[in-house]
C-alpha positions as CSV (number, residue, x, y, z in Angstrom):
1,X,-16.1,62.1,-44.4
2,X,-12.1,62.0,-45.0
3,X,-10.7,63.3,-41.9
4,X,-6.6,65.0,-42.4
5,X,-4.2,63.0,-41.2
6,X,-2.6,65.3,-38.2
7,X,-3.5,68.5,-37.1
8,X,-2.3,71.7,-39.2
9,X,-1.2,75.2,-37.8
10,X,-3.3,78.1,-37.2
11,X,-1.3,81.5,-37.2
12,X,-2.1,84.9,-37.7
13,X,-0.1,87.6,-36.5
14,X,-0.1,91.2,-37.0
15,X,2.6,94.1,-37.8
16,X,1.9,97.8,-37.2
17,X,2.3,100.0,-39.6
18,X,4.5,102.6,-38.3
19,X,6.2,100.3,-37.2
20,X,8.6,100.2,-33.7
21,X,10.2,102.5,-31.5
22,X,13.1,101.6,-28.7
23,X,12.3,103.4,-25.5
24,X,14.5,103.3,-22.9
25,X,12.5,103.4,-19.5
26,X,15.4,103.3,-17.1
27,X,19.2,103.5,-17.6
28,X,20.4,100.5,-19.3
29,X,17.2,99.1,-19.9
30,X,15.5,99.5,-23.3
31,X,11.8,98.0,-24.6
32,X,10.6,97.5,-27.8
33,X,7.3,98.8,-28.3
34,X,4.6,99.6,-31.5
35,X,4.2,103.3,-30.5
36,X,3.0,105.3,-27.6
37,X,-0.8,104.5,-25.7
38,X,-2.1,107.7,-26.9
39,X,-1.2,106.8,-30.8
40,X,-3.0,103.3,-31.0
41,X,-1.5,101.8,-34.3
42,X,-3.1,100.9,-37.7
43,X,-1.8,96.7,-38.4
44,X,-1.4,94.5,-41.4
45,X,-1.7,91.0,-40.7
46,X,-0.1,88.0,-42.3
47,X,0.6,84.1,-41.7
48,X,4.0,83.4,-40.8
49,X,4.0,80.2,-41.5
50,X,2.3,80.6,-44.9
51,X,3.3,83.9,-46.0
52,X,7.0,83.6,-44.8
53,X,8.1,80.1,-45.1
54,X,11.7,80.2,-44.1
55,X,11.4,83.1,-41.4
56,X,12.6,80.6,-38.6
57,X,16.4,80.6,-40.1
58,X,15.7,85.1,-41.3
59,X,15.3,84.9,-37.6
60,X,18.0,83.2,-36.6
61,X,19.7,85.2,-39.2
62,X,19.1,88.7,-37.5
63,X,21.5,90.6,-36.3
64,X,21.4,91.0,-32.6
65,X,22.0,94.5,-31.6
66,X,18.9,97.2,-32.0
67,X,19.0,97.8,-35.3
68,X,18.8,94.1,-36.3
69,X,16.1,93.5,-34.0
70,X,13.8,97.2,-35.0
71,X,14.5,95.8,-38.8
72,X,13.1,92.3,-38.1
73,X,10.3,93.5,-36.0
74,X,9.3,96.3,-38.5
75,X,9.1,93.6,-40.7
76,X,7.3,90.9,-39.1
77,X,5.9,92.3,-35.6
78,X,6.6,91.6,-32.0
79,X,7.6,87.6,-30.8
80,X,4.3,88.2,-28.4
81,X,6.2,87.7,-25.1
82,X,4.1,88.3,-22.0
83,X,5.9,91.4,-21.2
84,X,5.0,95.1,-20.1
85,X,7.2,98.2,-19.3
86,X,5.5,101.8,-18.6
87,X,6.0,104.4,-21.3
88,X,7.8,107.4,-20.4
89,X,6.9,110.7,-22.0
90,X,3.3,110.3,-21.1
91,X,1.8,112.3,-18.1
92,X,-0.3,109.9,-17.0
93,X,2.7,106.9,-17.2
94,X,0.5,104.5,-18.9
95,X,1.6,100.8,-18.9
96,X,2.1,99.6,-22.7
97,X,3.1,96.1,-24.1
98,X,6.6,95.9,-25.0
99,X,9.1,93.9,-24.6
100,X,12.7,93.8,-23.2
101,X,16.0,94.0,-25.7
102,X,17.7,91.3,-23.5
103,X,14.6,88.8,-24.3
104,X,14.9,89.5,-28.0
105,X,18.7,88.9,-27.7
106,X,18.1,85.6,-26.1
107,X,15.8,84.5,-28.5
108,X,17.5,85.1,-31.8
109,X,20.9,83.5,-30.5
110,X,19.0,80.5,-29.2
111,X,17.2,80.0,-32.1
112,X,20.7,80.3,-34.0
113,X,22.8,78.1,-31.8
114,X,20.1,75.5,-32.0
115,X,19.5,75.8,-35.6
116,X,23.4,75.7,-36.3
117,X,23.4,72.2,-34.0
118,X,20.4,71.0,-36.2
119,X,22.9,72.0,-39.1
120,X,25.6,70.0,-38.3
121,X,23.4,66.8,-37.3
122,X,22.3,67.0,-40.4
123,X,25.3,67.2,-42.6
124,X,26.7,64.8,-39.4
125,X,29.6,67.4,-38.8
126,X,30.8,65.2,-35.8
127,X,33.7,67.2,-35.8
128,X,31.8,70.8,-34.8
129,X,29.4,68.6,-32.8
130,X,32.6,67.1,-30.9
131,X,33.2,70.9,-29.7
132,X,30.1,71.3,-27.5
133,X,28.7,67.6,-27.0
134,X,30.7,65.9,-23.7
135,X,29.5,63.3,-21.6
136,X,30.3,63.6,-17.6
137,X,31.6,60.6,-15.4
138,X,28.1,59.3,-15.5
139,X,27.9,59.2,-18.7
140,X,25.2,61.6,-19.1
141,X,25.6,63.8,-21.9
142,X,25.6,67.8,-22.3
143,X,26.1,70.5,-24.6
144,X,28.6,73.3,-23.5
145,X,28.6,76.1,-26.5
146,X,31.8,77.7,-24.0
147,X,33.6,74.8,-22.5
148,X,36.8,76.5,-21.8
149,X,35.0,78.8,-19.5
150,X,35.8,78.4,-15.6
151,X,33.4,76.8,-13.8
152,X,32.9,80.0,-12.2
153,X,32.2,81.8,-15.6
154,X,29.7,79.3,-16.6
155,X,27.2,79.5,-13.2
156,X,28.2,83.1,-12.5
157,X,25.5,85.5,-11.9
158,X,26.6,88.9,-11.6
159,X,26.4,90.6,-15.2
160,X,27.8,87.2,-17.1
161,X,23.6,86.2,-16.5
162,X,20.4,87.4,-17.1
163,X,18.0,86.2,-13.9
164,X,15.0,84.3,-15.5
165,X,12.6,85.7,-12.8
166,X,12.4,89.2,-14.3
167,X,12.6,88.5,-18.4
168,X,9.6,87.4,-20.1
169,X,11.7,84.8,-22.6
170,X,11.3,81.0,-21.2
171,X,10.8,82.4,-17.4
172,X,10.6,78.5,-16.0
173,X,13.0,76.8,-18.7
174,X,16.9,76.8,-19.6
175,X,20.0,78.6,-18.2
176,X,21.2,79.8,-20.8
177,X,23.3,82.8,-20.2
178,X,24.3,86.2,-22.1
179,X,27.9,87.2,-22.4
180,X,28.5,91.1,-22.6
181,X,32.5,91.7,-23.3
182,X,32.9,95.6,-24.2
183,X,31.8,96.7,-27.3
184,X,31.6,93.0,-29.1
185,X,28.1,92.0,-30.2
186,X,26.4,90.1,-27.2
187,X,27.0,86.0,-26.8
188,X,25.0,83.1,-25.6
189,X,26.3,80.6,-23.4
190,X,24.5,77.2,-23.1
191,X,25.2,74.9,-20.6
192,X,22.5,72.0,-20.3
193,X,22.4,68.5,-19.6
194,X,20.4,66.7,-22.3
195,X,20.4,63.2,-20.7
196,X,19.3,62.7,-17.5
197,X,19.9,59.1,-14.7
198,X,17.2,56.6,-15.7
199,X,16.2,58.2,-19.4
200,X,17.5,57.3,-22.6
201,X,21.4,57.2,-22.8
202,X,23.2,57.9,-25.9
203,X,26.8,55.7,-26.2
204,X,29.7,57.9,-25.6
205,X,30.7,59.7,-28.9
206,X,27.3,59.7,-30.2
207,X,27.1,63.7,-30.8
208,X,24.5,63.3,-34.0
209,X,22.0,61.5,-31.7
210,X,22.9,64.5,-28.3
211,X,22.5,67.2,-30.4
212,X,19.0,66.4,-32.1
213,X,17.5,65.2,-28.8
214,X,18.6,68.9,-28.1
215,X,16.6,70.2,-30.5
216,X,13.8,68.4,-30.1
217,X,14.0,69.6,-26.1
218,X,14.3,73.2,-27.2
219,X,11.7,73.1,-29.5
220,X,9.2,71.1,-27.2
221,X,10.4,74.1,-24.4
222,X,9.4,76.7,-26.6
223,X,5.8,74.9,-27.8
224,X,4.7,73.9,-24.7
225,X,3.1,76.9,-23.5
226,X,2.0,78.9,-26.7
227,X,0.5,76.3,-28.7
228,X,-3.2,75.3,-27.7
229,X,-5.2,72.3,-29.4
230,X,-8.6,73.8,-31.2
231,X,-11.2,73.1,-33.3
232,X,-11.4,75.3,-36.8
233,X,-13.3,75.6,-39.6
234,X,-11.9,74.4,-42.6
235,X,-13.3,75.6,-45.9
236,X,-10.8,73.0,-48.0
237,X,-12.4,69.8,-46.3
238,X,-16.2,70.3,-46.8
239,X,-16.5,73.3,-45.0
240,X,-16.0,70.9,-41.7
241,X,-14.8,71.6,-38.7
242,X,-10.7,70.4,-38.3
243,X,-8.5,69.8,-35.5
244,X,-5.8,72.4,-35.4
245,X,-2.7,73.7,-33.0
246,X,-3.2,76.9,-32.8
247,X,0.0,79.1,-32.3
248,X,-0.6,82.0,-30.0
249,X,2.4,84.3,-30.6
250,X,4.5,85.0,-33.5
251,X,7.9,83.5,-31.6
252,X,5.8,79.8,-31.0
253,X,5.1,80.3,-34.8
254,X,8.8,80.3,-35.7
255,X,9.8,77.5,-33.1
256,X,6.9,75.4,-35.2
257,X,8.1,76.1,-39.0
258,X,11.5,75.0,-37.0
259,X,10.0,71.6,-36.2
260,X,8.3,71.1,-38.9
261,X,11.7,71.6,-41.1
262,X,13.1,69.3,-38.6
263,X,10.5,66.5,-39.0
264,X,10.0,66.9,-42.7
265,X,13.4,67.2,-44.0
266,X,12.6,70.4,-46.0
267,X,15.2,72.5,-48.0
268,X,15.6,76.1,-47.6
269,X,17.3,78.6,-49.6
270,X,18.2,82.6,-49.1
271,X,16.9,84.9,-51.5
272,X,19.1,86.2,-54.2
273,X,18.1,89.4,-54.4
274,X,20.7,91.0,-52.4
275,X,18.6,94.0,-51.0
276,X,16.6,91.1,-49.1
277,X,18.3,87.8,-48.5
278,X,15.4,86.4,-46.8
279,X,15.2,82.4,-46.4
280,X,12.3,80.8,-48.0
281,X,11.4,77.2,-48.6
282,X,12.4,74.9,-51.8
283,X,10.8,72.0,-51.1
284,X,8.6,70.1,-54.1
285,X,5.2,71.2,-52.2
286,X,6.1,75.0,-51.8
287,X,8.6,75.7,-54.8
288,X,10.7,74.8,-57.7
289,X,14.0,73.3,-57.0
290,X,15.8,76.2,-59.2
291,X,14.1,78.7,-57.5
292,X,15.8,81.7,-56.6
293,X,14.1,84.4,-55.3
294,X,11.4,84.5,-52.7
295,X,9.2,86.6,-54.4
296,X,8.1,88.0,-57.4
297,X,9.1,91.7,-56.4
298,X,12.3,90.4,-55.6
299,X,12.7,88.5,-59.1
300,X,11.6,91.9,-60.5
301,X,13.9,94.0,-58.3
302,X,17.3,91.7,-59.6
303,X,16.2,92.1,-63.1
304,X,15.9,95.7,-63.1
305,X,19.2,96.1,-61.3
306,X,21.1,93.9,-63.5
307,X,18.9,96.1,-66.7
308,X,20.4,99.0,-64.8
309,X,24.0,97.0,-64.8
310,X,24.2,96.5,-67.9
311,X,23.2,100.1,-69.2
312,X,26.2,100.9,-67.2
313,X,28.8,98.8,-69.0
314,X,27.4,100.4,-72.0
């Protein structure tokens, strides 16, 4: 029997029809949620990392502010954080899965500092690196996405932080910070110490080598608890059972089509058609090299509105 060699991905996720609602439960603090208890939702399911294979960087993509974030969830569902908020409007108060707008915010900008970081190791942008790698007097190295903050900016916890205790997003992991400044779109700030006394040291000036051990800690950070080995069938080997990694929420899902893009050196590509601009993959295996457009409703969509263009210009 010809076994694969490594495990493959298991992920199914689900999107409700109706789609989301914001509720705001207290002052200040607002959850996203797929509709009240007493309305139980009809859902579509998909494969993330079939259906949608560039949603990692659409995700990193979205716009962080409510609209962005009811958009991308309307399209794809919730991340699946282990959060709950109770629903007001209903007599009874029912507790309802939901989850918090600062969580969401923190997501999306650490998937997009990380993936920008990923970026310039890549295209070995030492420069940009240069501007957030720096290595202390023990030569242990760190990535500071703010280093002209104070010292008592960057370990300030008033508003400046968000306490990991009472969000659901990496509750034992990073300290990475959100920066509110009037009416400007929400920042991250990351602060973290990628080498540690005793571990692998990179030589000073080595950004490439800081920033992809970087990624490969975020990435592990966000893997490690939502992944689960697992048995499944498979119906392309034999109908035999396969070994599998099963992804348990739709945000591990994204982190995974990150690493695999990471590991396997794929090429991505936004969508053309300008009412969608989603990312989708161009590698040999998925799609043509010349490809264009994600989907065939997009190709179809461009071609009527260019049709539609050129009727105009007579």
């Amino acid at each position: 029997m010809m076994a694969k060699p490594s495990p493959s991905f298991v992920s199914q996720w689900r999107v409700p029809e109706r789609g989301h609602t914001w509720v705001e439960n207290a002052p200040g603090e607002w959850w996203l949620t797929d509709g009240l208890p007493h309305h139980p939702p009809q859902y579509r399911a998909y494969a993330p990392l079939v259906d949608c294979t560039g949603l990692f960087l659409t995700f990193a993509g979205t716009a962080p502010t409510p609209e962005g974030i009811l958009t991308f969830a309307n399209d794809y569902g919730l991340l699946g954080l282990r959060s709950r908020g109770v629903i007001q409007g209903t007599a009874e108060g029912i507790e309802h899965w939901g989850e918090a707008r600062e969580d969401w915010l923190k997501a999306i900008l650490t998937m997009r500092h990380t993936v920008t970081l990923w970026d310039w190791a890549q295209k070995r942008d030492r420069e940009s690196l240069s501007r957030q790698v720096y290595w202390d007097e023990r030569s242990l190295a760190w990535i500071d996405q703010h280093p002209a903050f104070s010292e008592q900016e960057k370990q300030s916890d008033g508003a400046y932080a968000i306490d990991h205790t009472e969000h659901a997003y990496l509750p034992a992991g990073f300290l990475h910070h959100m920066h509110y400044e009037g009416t400007e779109l929400p920042q991250l700030h990351v602060r973290e110490r990628v080498t540690h006394p005793g571990a692998l040291l990179f030589p000073v000036g080595d950004v490439v080598s800081v920033a992809l051990a970087y990624v490969q800690y975020v990435i592990t950070a966000h893997l490690w608890e939502s992944s689960k080995l697992c048995m499944a069938w498979d119906m392309a080997i034999a109908s035999y059972p396969s070994l599998c990694v099963r992804l348990e929420t739709l945000l591990s899902a994204l982190w995974a089509q990150f690493a695999l893009a990471v590991t396997g050196e794929k090429a991505y590509r936004q969508c053309h058609d300008e009412a969608c601009r989603k990312w989708f993959e161009v590698s040999p295996a998925t799609a043509r090299a010349d490809k264009k457009y994600c989907s065939h409703t997009c190709h179809t969509r461009a071609y009527r509105e260019r049709q539609a263009q050129a009727v105009q210009r007579g």
